[in-house]
VOTOR-187929 format. One record per residue (C-alpha): y, z, x. Coordinates in nm, 2 decimals. Layout:
BEGIN
+--------+--------+--------+
|  north |     up |   east |
+--------+--------+--------+
|      Y |      Z |      X |
...
+--------+--------+--------+
# end
This chain:
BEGIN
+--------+--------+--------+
|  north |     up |   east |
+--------+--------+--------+
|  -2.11 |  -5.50 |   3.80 |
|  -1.72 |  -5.45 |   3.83 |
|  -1.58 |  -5.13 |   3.73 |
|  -1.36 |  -5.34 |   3.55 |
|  -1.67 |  -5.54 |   3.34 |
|  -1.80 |  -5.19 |   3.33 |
|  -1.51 |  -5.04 |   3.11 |
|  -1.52 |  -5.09 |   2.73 |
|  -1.24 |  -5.29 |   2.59 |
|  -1.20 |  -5.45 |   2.92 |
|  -1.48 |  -5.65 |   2.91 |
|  -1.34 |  -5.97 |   2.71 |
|  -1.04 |  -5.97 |   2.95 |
|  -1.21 |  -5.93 |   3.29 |
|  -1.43 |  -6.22 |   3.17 |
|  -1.14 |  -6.40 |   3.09 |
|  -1.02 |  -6.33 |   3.46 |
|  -1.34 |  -6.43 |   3.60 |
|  -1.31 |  -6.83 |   3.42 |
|  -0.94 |  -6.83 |   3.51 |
|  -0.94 |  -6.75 |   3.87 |
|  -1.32 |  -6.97 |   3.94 |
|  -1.08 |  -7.27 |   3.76 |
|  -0.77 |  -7.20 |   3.99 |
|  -1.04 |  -7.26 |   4.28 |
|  -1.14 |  -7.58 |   4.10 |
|  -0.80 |  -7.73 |   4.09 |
|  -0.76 |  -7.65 |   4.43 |
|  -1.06 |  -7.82 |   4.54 |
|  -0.92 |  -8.14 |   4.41 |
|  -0.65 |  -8.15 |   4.72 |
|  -0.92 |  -8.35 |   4.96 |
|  -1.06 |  -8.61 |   4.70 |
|  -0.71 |  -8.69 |   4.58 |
|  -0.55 |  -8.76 |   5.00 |
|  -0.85 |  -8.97 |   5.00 |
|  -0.77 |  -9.21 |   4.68 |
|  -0.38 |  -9.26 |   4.84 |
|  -0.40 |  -9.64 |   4.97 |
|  -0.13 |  -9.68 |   5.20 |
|   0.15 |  -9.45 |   5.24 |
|   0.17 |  -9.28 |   5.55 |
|   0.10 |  -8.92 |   5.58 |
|   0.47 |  -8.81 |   5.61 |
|   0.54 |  -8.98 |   5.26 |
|   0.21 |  -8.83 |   5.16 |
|   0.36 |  -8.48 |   5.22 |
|   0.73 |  -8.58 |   5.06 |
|   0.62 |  -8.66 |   4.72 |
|   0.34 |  -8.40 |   4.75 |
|   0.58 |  -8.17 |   4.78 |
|   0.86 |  -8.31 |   4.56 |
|   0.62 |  -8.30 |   4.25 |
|   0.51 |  -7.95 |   4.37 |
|   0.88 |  -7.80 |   4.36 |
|   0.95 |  -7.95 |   4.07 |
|   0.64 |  -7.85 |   3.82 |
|   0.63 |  -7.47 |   4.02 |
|   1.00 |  -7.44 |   3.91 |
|   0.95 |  -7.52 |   3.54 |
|   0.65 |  -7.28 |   3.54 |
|   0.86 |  -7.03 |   3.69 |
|   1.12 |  -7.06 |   3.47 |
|   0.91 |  -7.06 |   3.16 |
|   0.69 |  -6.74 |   3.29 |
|   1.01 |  -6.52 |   3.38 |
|   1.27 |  -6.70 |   3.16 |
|   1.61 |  -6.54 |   3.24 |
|   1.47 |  -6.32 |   3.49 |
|   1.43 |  -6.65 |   3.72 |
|   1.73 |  -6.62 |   3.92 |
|   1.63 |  -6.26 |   4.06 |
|   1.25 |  -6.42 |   4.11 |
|   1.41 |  -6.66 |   4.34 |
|   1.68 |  -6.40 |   4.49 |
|   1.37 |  -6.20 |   4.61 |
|   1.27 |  -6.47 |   4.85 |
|   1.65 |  -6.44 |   5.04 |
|   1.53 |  -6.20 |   5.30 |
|   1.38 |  -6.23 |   5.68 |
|   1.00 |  -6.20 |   5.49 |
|   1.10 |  -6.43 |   5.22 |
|   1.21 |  -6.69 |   5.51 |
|   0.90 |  -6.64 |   5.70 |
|   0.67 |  -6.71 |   5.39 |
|   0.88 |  -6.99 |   5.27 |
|   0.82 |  -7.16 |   5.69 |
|   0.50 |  -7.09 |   5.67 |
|   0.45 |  -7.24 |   5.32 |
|   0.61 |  -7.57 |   5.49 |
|   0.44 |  -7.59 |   5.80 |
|   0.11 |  -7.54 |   5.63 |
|   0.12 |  -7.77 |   5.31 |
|   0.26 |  -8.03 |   5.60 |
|  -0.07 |  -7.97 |   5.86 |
|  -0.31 |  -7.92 |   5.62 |
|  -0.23 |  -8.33 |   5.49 |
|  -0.24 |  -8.42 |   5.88 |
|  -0.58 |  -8.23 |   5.91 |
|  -0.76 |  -8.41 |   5.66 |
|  -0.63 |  -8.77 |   5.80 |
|  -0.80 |  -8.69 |   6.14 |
|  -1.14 |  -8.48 |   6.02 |
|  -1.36 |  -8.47 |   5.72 |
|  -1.25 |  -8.26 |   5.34 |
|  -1.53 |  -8.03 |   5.45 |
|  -1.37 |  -7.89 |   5.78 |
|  -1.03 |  -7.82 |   5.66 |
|  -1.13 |  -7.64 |   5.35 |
|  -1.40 |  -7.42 |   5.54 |
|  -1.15 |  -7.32 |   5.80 |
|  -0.88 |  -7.25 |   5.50 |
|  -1.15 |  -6.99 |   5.38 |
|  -1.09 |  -6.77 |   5.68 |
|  -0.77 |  -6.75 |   5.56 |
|  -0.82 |  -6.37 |   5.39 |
|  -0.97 |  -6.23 |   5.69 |
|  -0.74 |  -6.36 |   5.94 |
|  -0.43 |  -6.23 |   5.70 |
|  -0.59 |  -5.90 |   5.72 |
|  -0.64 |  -5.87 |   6.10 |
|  -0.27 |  -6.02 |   6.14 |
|  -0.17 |  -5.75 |   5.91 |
|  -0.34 |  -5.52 |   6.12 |
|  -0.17 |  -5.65 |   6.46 |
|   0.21 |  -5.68 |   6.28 |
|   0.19 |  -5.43 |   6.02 |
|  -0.02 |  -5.15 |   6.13 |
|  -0.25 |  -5.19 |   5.84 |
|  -0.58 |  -5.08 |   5.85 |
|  -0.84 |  -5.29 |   5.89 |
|  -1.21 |  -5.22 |   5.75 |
|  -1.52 |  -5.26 |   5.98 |
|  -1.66 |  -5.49 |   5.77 |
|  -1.37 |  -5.70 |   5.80 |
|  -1.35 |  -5.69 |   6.22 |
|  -1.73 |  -5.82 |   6.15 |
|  -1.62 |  -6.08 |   5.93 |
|  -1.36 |  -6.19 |   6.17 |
|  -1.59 |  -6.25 |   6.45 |
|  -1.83 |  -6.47 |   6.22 |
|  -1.54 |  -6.65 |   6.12 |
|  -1.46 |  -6.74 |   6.52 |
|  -1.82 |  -6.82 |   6.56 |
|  -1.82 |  -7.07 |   6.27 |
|  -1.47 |  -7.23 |   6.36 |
|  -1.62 |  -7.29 |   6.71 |
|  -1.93 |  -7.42 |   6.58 |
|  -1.71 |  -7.67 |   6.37 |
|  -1.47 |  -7.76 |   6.66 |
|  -1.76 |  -7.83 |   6.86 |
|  -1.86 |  -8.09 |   6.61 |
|  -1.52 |  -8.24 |   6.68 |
|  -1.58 |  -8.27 |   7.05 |
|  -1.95 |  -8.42 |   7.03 |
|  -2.05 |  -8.09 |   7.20 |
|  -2.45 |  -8.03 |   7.17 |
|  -2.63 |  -7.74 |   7.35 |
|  -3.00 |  -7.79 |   7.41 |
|  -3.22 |  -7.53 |   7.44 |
|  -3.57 |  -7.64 |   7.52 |
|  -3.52 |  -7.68 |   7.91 |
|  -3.26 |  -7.41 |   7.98 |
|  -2.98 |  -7.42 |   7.82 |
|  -2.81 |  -7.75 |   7.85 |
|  -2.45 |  -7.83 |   7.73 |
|  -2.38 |  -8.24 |   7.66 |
|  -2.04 |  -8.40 |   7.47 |
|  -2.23 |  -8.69 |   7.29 |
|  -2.03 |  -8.91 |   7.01 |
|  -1.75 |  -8.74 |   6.89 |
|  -1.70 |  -8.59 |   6.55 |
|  -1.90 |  -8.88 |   6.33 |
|  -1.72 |  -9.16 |   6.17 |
|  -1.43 |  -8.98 |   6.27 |
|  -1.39 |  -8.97 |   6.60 |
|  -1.04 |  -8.79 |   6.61 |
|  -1.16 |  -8.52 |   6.45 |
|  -1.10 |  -8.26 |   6.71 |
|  -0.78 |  -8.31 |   6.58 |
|  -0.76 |  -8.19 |   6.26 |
|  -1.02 |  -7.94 |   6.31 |
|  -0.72 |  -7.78 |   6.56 |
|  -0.47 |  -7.87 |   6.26 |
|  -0.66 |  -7.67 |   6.01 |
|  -0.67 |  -7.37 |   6.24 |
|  -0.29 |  -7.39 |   6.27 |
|  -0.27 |  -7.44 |   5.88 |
|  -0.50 |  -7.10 |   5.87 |
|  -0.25 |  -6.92 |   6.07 |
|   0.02 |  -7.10 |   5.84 |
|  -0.10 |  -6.91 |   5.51 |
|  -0.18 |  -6.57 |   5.72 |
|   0.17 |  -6.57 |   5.83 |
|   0.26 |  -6.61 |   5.43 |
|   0.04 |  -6.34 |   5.31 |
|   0.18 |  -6.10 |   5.55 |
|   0.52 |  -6.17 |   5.51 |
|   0.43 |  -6.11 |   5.12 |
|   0.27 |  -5.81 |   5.22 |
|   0.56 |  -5.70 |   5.46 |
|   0.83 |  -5.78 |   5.24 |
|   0.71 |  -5.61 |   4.86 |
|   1.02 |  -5.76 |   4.70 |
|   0.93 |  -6.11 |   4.79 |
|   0.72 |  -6.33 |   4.55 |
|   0.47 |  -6.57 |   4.59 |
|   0.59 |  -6.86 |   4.35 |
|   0.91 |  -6.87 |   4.51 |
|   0.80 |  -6.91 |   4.84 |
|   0.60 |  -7.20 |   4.72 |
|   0.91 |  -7.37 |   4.56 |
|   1.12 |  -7.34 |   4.86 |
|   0.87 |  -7.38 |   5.11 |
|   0.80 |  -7.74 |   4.95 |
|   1.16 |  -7.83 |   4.88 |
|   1.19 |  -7.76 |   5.27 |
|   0.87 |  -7.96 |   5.34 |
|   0.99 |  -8.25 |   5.12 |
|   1.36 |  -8.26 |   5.30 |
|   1.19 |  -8.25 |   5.63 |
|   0.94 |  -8.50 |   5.58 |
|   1.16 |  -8.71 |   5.38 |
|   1.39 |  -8.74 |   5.71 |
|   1.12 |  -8.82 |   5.90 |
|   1.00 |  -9.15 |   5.68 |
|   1.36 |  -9.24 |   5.67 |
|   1.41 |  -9.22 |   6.04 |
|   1.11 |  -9.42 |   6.16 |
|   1.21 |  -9.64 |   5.90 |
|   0.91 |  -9.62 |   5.65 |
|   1.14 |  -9.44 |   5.34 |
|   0.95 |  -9.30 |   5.06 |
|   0.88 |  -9.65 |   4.88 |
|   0.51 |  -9.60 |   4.76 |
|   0.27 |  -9.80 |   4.55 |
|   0.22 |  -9.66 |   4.21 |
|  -0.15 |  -9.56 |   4.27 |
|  -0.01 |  -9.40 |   4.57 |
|   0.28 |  -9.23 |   4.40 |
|   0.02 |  -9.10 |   4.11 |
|  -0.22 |  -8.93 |   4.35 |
|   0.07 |  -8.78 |   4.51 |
|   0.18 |  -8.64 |   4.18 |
|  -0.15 |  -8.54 |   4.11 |
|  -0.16 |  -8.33 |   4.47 |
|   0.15 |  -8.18 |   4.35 |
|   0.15 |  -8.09 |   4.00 |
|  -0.21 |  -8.05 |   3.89 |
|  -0.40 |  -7.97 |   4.17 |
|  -0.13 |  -7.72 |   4.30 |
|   0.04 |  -7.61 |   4.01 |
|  -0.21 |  -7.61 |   3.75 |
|  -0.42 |  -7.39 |   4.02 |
|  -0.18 |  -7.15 |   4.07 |
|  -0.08 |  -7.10 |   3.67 |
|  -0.44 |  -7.01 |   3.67 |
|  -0.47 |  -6.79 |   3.95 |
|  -0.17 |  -6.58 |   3.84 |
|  -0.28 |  -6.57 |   3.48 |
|  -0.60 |  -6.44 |   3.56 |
|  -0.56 |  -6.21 |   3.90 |
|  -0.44 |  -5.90 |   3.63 |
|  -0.77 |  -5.89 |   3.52 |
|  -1.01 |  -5.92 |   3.80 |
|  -1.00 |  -5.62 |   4.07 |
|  -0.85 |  -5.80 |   4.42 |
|  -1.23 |  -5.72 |   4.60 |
|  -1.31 |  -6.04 |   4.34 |
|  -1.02 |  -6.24 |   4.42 |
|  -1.18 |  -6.40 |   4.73 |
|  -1.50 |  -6.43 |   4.61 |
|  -1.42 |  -6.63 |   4.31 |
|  -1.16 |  -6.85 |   4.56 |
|  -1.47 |  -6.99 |   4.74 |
|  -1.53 |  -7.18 |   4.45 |
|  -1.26 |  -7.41 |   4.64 |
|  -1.46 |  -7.43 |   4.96 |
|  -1.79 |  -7.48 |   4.73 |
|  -1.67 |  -7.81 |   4.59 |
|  -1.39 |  -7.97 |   4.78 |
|  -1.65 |  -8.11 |   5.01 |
|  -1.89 |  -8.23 |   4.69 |
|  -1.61 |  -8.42 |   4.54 |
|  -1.58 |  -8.66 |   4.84 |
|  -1.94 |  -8.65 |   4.91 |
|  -2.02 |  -8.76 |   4.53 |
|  -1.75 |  -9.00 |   4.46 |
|  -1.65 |  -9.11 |   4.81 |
|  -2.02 |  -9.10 |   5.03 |
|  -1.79 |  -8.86 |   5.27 |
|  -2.03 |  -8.64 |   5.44 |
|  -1.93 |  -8.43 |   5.77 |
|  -2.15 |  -8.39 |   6.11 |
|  -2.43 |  -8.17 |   6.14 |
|  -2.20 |  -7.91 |   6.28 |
|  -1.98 |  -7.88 |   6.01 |
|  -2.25 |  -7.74 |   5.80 |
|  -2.38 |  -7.49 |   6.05 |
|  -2.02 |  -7.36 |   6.11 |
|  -1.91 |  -7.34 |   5.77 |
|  -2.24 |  -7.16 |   5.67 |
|  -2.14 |  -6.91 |   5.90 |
|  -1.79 |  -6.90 |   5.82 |
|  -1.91 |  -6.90 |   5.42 |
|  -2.11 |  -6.62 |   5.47 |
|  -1.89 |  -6.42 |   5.68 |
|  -1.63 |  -6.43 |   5.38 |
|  -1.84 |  -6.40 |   5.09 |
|  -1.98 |  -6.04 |   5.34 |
|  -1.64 |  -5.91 |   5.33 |
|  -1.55 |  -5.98 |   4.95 |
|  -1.88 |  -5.84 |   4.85 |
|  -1.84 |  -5.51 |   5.07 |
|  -1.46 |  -5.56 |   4.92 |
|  -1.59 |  -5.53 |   4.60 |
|  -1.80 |  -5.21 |   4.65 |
|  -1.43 |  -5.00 |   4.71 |
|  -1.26 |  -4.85 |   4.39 |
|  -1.00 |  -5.01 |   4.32 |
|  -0.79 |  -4.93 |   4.02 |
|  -0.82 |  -5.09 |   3.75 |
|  -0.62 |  -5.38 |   3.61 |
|  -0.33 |  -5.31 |   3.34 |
|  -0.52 |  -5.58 |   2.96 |
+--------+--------+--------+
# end
């Protein structure tokens, strides 16, 4: 048990923690099932009202959790860090709607789970900060799984009973692009690491923030791109409703959640209680939508779940202090 559940007095809010942060990853899992009920707008509109409604709803929330301490919130991001994380927030919100065109919900969420580890070994390499053992371990089962994925993608199959035979069969399902998006997810990965650190790196700069201007950047960008192959942003209103969806509940609501209950749960916990995400993003698609992923996605993203959920638990075993009620 937590040092935190372990405390009296604390008990009621840590639980409280626990339901709020497990329901952040909930809402976040939605991302993959709602791309999939968009009809017919392209990605690039996808990602401009995606973004657009994301901007907008983080900005009220903002405003209404700091009030008039808003403006330094923002002020906070107007630093080399602050631009980083904001690019990073762009590039990744952008790749991580290309990556589920081209593969299956199940790939790009597993790969988004290695997202901790890889922040901390980038840390590591940028900021000189140590890195635990148990980490470095975790790392390596997270290249093993992400290999094991990608060869999914690539219809690679390695036989065993007479030697040890390598053959590229179909590729990657009903989806036989996949390859592609596996790749984008990995880029989308390096995306969020790049925003953690330059949270981490910059202890001014704010997480919210980042979002909101990250996604006003994504939104302008991809905006100019529909507009300039001559698409525009006209949507369907099914379309338009998903989007808004993507944007304000799945995104927003998640990370109302997240903040309100990180306080209260020790940051060993954090991760663990994100894979909730990774858990049922794939079983949303699978249940409503029949979408199920190649064998090797499920042998790769075993590996990759357990590697994570190794170096949350060992995490979780360090004292951390304990969490202001």
């Amino acid at each position: 048990m937590s040092d935190v559940a372990a405390q009296p007095g604390r008990a009621e809010n840590y639980t409280r923690g626990l339901i709020l942060v497990a329901g952040a990853g909930m809402f976040w899992s939605l991302g993959g099932l709602f791309f999939r009920l968009v009809d017919d707008a392209t990605v690039w509109q996808i990602v401009a009202w995606r973004t657009f409604f994301l901007a907008s709803s983080m900005t009220l929330f903002i405003a209404w959790r700091y009030g008039r301490g808003m403006l330094a919130v923002f002020r906070s991001v107007l630093s080399p860090w602050g631009i980083v994380a904001a690019v990073g927030t762009a590039t990744a919100n952008t790749l991580f709607m290309w990556s589920l065109e081209y593969t299956y919900v199940a790939n790009t969420v597993l790969m988004l789970a290695a997202a901790p580890v890889i922040s901390a070994v980038l840390s590591w390499f940028l900021l000189r900060e140590s890195v635990r053992p148990a980490t470095m371990l975790a790392m390596a089962g997270v290249i093993l799984g992400v290999l094991v994925m990608l060869s999914g993608g690539l219809g690679l199959s390695v036989d065993f009973s007479n030697g040890f035979d390598i053959s590229f069969g179909e590729r990657g399902g009903d989806k036989p692009d996949q390859w592609i998006g596996d790749i984008l997810a990995v880029f989308v990965v390096i995306g969020f690491a790049f925003i953690v650190v330059a949270v981490r790196a910059g202890r001014s700069v704010e997480m919210m923030p980042c979002i909101v201007l990250g996604a006003a950047l994504a939104c302008v960008v991809t905006s100019a791109i529909s507009f300039v192959d001559g698409i525009g942003l006209a949507v369907s209103g099914n379309d338009l409703f998903w989007c808004a969806m993507m944007g304000m509940v799945q995104m927003t609501f998640g990370m109302a959640l997240f903040v309100a209950g990180a306080k209260y749960v020790p940051a060993g916990e954090l991760a663990l209680l994100s894979l909730t995400e990774v858990i049922f993003a794939p079983i949303w698609v699978w249940a409503l939508l029949s979408e199920v992923p190649v064998e090797a996605t499920f042998w790769g993203g075993a590996i990759v779940f357990t590697a994570i959920a190794f170096n949350a638990m060992t995490g979780m075993r360090r004292k951390h202090p304990l969490p202001q009620a």
